[in-house]
C-alpha positions as CSV (number, residue, x, y, z in Angstrom):
1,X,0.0,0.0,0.0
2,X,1.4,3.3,-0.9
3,X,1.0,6.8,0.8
4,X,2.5,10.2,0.7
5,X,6.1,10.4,2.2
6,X,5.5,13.4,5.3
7,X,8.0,15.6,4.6
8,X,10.1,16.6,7.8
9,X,12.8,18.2,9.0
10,X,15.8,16.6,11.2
11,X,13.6,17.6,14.5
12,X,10.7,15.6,13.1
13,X,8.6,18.9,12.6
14,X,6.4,19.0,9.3
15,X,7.8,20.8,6.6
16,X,5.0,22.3,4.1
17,X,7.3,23.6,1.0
18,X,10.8,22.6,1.8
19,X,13.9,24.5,0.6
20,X,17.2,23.6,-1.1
21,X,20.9,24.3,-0.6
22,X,22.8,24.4,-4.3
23,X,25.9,21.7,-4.5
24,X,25.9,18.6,-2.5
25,X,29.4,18.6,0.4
26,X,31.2,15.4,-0.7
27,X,33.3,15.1,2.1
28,X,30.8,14.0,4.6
29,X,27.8,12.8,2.6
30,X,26.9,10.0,0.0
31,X,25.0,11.5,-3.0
32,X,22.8,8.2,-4.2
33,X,19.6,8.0,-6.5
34,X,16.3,6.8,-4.7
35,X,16.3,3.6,-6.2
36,X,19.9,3.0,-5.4
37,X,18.8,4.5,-1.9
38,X,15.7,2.3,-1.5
39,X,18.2,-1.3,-2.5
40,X,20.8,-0.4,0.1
41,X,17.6,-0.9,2.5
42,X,16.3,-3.6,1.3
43,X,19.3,-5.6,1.2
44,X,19.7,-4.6,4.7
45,X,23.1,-2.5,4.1
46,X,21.5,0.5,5.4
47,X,19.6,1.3,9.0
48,X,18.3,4.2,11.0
49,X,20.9,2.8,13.3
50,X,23.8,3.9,11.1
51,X,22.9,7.2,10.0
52,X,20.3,9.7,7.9
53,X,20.1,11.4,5.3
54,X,17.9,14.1,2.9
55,X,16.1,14.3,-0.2
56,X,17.7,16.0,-2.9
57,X,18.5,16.0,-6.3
58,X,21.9,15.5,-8.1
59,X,23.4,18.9,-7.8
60,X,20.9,20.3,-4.6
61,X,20.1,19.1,-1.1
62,X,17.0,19.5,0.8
63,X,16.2,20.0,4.0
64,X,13.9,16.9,3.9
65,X,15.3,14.7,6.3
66,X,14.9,10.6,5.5
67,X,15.4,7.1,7.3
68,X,15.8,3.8,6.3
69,X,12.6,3.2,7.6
70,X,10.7,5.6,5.8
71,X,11.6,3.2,2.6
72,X,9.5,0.6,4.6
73,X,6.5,2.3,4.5
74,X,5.5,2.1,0.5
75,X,5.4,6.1,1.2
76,X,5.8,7.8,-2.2
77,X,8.3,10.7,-2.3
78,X,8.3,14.2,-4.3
79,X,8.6,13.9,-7.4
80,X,11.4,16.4,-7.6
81,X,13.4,13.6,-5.3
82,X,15.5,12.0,-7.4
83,X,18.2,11.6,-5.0
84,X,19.6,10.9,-1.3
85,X,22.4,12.5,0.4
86,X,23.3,10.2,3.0
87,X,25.6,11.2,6.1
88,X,26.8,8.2,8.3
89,X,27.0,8.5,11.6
């Protein structure tokens, strides 16, 4: 069963119309698509325990924060989320 994805910030408050931050920081995090994102999960390689991460796209990061879990849920994403920047712990 599918549903909207809740967007939400770090804090776990509801975010209406998120906003974006131009360039993606290499260093700490791990630029992935959603689908490359949502197989890491399944195949168990990624948990809330090791990490988070936001919603982005390939050259922008949101302040849309995601877990492992949420990939769980069947929740359906933006549709401008193409990617996930992922920061381990």
């Amino acid at each position: 069963m599918t549903k909207p994805f809740v967007m939400r910030d770090g804090l776990g408050k509801e975010i209406k119309k998120p906003f974006f931050i131009k360039g993606v920081n290499f260093l700490t995090g791990k630029l992935m698509t959603i689908e490359q994102f949502r197989i890491h999960v399944k195949e168990g390689n990624l948990n809330d325990g090791d990490g988070f991460g936001y919603l982005g796209m390939i050259d922008k990061e949101s302040n849309v924060y995601i877990m492992p879990s949420d990939m769980e849920d069947g929740n359906v994403f933006p549709k401008w989320a193409t990617h996930v920047i992922w920061y381990d712990k």
